[in-house]
N, C-alpha and C positions, 0 to 999 in steps of 0.2 A: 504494500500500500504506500504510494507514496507520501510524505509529508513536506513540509515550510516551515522552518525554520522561522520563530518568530520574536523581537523581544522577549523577555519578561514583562509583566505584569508595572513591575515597579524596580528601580535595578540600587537604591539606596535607602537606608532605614535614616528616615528623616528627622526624627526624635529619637537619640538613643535612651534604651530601655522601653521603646515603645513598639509591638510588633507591627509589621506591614505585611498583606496577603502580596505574593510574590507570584504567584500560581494560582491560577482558578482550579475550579472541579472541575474532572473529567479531561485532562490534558492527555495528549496519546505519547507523551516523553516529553524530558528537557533536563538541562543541566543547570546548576549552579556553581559557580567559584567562587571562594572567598580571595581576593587576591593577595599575594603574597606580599607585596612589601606595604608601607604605609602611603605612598605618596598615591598608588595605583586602587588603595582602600577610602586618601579623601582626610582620612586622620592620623594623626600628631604621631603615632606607635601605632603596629600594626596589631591588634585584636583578633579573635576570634571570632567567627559568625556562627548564631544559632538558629535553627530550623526546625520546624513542624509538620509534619504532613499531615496531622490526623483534622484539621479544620480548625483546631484550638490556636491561642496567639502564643509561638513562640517564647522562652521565657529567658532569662538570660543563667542558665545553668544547662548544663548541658547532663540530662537525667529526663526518668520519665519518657515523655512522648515528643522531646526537643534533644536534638544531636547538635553537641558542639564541631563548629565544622576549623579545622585550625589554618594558619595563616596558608597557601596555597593549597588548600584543601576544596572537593568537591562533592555535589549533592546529586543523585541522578532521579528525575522526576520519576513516582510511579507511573507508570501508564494505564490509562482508566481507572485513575484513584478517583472516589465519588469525595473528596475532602481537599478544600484550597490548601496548600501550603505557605506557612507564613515564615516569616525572617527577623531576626533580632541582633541588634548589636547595643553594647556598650557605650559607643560616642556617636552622637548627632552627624549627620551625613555619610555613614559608612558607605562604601560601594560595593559593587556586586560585578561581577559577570554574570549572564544569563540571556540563556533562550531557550523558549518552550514550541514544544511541536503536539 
């Protein structure tokens, strides 16, 4: 089947400690990367990115139904997950790589 590669959703957590849905429901694949150095994250020190797939808001602990994702670290969307995946970081404007198909 073919797909298209598309953005993400949202590709930086705007208020850190605050989640953003990064992935709607029902995506047929995609990736996330935390990137690895700071300048290419947007902040001061490079952090950690945390992730959720289950439709709940990411939290900023990496346990539970949120996976810390570490500095060049990746996330691979479920495919026909029925729940958004959301995003979380530590400092205001983190970035993201990402596209969903």
């Amino acid at each position: 089947m073919p797909v298209t590669p598309v953005p993400t959703i949202v590709n930086e957590v705007l208020n850190g400690g605050t989640a953003v849905v990064v992935i709607g429901a029902n995506p047929q694949g995609g990736i996330l990367q935390n990137p690895v150095v700071a300048a290419d994250q947007g902040v001061v020190a490079a952090e950690p990115l945390y992730v959720d797939p289950t439709g709940a808001p990411a939290t900023l602990q990496g346990n539970g139904t949120t996976f810390r994702i570490e500095p060049g670290g990746t996330w691979s969307a479920i495919p026909g997950q029925t729940t958004t995946t959301s995003i979380n970081a530590q400092s205001s404007g983190h970035k993201i790589s990402g596209v969903q198909w």
